[in-house]
N, C-alpha and C positions, 0 to 999 in steps of 0.2 A: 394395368396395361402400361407398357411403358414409352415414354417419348418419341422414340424412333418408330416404335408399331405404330401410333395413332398416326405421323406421318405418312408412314408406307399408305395405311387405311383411307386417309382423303385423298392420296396422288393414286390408287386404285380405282375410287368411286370419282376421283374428276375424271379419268381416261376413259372410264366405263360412258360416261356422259358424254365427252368428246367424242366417241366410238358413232352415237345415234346422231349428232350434228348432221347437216350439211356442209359438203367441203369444203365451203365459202365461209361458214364459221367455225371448221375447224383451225382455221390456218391466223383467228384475228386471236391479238392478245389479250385478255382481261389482267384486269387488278380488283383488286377490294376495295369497296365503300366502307362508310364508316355505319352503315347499316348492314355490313354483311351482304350484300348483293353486290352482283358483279356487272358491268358493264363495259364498253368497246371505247378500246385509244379513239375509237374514228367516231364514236358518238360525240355531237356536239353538247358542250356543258349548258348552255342556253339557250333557248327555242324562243322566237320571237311570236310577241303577241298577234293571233289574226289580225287587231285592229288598235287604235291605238285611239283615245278619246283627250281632244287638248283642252286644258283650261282656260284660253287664250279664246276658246268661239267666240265669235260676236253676239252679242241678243239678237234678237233680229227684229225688228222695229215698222208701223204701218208704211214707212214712207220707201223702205227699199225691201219690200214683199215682192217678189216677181209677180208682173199681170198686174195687179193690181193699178187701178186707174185711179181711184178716189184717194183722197186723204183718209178719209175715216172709214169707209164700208168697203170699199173696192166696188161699188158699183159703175156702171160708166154711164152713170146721169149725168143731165145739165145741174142740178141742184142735189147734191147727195143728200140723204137725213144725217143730220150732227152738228152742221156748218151754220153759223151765222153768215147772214149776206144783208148788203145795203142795196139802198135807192140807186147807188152808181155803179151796182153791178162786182162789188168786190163778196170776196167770202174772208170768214176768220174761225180757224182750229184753236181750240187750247188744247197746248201740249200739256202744261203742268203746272197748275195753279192760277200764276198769271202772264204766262207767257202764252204767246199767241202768234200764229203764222197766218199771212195776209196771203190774197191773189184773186186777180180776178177771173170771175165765173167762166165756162163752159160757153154759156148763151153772150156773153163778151166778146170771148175772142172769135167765137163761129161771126158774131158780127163785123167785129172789127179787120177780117179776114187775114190774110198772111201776114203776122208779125216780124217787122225788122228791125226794129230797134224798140229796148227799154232801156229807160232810165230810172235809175236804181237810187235810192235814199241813201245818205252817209251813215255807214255805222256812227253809234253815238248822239245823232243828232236828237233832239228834243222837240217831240210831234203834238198836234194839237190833233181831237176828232175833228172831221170836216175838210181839212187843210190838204191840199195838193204836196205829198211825197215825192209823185216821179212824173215817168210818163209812159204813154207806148205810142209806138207808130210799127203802123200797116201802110198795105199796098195803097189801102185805100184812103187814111185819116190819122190823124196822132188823137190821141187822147189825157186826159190827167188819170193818175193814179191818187186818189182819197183813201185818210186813214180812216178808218171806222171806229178807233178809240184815240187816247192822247197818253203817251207814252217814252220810252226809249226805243230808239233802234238798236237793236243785239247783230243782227245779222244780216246781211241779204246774198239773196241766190246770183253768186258768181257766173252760175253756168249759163246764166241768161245773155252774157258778153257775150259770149262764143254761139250760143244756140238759142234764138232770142223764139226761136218757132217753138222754143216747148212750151209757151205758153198756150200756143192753139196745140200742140201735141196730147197734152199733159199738164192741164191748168190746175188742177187738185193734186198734182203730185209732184216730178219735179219741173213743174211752173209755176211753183210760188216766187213771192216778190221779197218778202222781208220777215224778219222776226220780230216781235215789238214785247217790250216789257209793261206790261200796261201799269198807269196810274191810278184807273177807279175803274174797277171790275164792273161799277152799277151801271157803265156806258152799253153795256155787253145786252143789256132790260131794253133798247132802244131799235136792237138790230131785230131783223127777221130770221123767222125758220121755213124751214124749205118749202110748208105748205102757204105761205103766206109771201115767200117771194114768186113761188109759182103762180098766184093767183095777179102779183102786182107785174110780171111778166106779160101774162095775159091779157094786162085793162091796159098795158102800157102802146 
């Protein structure tokens, strides 16, 4: 068969196919793919993804969980399980190894009632256990803030200038007081767990 016939033959059977269209795709133009199928000037070459997943998520960490009131559980105890706490009413999280986040308890600040001012440790400074770090004052009383270990301070919670009430809002979450790099993890044997500050709560 020869060249011109096989042409005639597909511009036959394309018209014959154009014929059964609707009028709306008789009138669009195609071209050729490099796979032999045909598709429309006005088709878009790329279709975007329903949704798109970024590398860039944040983890999402106990301390900025929505709800959640506790440092460690999310429960909205005075005494969560996980926390070590002293005699003067502070608790301490280990984030990771030996680092440790301070503040004082639930049944503190419900005492010490409306918090207006804290005072906050220097970053850097070099703390002894026992030893007066800061302070807090209420409506009713100021108080000292005690370290429960002896250490570096790493950090403390800024946001306590501006909103010193989240320490009664939000004492195990964001009202904490400092971060401390501890020097002898074995001071940690010394503190209470939640059943035995609870009971020292009660004789107190």
């Amino acid at each position: 068969m020869s060249y011109q016939k096989n042409i005639l033959m597909v511009s036959t059977r394309l018209a014959a196919v154009r014929s059964r269209l609707p009028v709306a795709a008789r009138s669009a133009k195609f071209v050729p793919l490099l796979s032999n199928r045909f598709y429309s000037k006005t088709t878009p070459k790329t279709i975007a993804p329903l949704f798109t997943v970024s590398r860039n998520t944040p983890s999402t960490s106990l301390s900025n969980v929505r709800g959640r009131r506790s440092y460690i559980n999310g429960s909205d105890e005075e005494t969560p399980e996980g926390l070590r706490y002293t005699e003067e009413h502070e608790w301490l999280a280990l984030e990771d190894g030996n680092l440790a986040v301070i503040g004082i308890t639930g049944y503190a600040s419900k005492a010490l009632g409306d918090v207006v001012y804290v005072e906050l440790p220097s970053v850097g400074a070099s703390i002894v256990a026992g030893e007066p770090i800061g302070a807090v004052e209420s409506v009713k009383s100021a108080s000292d803030i005690y370290s429960p270990v002896s250490g570096e301070i790493i950090e403390v919670n800024e946001q306590l200038d501006k909103k010193p009430g989240l320490v009664n809002a939000e004492p195990y979450r964001r009202g904490w007081i400092c971060k401390i790099l501890i020097k002898d993890t074995t001071e940690l044997e010394s503190m209470m767990d939640n059943n035995r500050y609870q009971t020292f709560i009660a004789s107190s």
